[in-house]
N, C-alpha and C positions, 0 to 999 in steps of 0.2 A: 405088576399089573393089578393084581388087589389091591396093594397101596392107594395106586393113583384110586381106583372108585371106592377105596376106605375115604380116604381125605379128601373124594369130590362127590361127593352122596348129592348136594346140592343139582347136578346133571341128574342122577338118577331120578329124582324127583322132581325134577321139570317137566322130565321127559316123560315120566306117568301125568301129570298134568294138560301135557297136550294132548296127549293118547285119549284121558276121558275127555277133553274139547271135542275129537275128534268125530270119538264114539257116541256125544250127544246132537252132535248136527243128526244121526241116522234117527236119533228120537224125539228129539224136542221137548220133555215132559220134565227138562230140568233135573232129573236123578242125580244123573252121569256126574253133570257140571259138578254136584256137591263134594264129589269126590274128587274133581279137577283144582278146585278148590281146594280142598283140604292137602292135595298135594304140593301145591303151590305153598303155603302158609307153613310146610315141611321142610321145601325147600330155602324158605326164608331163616328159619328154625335151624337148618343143618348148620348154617353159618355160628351157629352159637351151641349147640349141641352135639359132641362126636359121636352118642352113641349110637347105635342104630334100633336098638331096642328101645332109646325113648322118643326117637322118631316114629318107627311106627304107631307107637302109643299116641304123639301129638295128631297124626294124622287120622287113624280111628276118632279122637274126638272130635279136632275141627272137622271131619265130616259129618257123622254124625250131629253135633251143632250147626253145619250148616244146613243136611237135611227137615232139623226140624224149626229154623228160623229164617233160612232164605230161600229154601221150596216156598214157601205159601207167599213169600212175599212177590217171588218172581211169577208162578203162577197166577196170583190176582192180579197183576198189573200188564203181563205179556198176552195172557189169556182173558181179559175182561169183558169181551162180546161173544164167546163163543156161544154163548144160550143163544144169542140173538141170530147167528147166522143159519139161514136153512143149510139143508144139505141133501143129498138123495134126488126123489120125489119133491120134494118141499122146492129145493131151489128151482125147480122146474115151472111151477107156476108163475104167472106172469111173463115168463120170456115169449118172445116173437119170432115168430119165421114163415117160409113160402110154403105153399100147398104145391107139391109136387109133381102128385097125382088127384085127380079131384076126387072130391070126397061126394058121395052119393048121399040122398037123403035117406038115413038109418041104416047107412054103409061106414066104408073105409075105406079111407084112401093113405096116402102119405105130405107128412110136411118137413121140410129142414130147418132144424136148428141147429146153429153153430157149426155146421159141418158134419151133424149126423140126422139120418133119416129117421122118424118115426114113426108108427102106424096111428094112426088119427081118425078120430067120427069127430063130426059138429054138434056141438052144443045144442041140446033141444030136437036132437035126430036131423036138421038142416043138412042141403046141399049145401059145396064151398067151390066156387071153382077154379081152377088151375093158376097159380100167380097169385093167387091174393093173400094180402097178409095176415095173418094170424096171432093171434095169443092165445096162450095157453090155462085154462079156468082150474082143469082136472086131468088127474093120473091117476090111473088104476093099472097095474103093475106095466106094461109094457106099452099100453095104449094111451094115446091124449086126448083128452076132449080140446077142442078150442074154439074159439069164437073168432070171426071176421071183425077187424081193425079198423 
């Protein structure tokens, strides 16, 4: 039984190869893969290498190598709007939705977006009333300002 995974080390280090594939879908930050990589590039290696001491050695460096030359390249090019995208708060602005419950002038009421409710004043302390559509100008932690469409 040691034989056969002396003389098929190649399986071994496939099989760590998909493992960090695997383990990088859960993170996306490209880490993982360097190491998936680097195990794959071992696994190519085992075919010309018996020993297993200088496979892990090949594998330490093509990872390593590839952390510090194909992270940034996969990063800049997978990742190159992420400045630009809102998120939180931020993407909230602009969207649209129903006034649910009307909004008083220098009250609250509720409106739907997307399928959840939020507690809403009109823009400028304005009544809004019930049905109409709205956008959203401003967010202050759980409240929206919006204006009529």
């Amino acid at each position: 039984m040691i034989d056969y995974f002396s003389n098929n080390l190649w399986q071994f280090w496939t099989l760590v190869g998909f493992l960090c594939l695997i383990l990088e879908l859960t993170s996306g930050d490209f880490f993982i893969m360097c190491f998936s990589i680097g195990a794959f590039i071992t696994a190519i290696a085992s075919a010309f290498v018996p020993s297993f001491t200088v496979q892990i050695i090949i594998f330490a460096v093509a990872s390593l190598l590839c952390l510090f030359f194909v992270r940034p390249l996969a990063l800049k090019y997978f990742h190159r709007n992420d400045d630009e995208r809102p998120s939180n708060a931020d993407a909230m602005i602009g969207r649209t939705g129903v006034v649910t419950d009307a909004i008083a002038a220098g009250g609250y009421g509720r409106v739907k977006i997307d399928g959840d409710s939020w507690k809403a004043c009109g823009e400028n302390d304005s009544a809004i009333a019930t049905g109409s559509r709205v956008e959203v100008v401003a967010m202050a932690s759980t409240i929206i300002t919006v204006k009529p469409v």
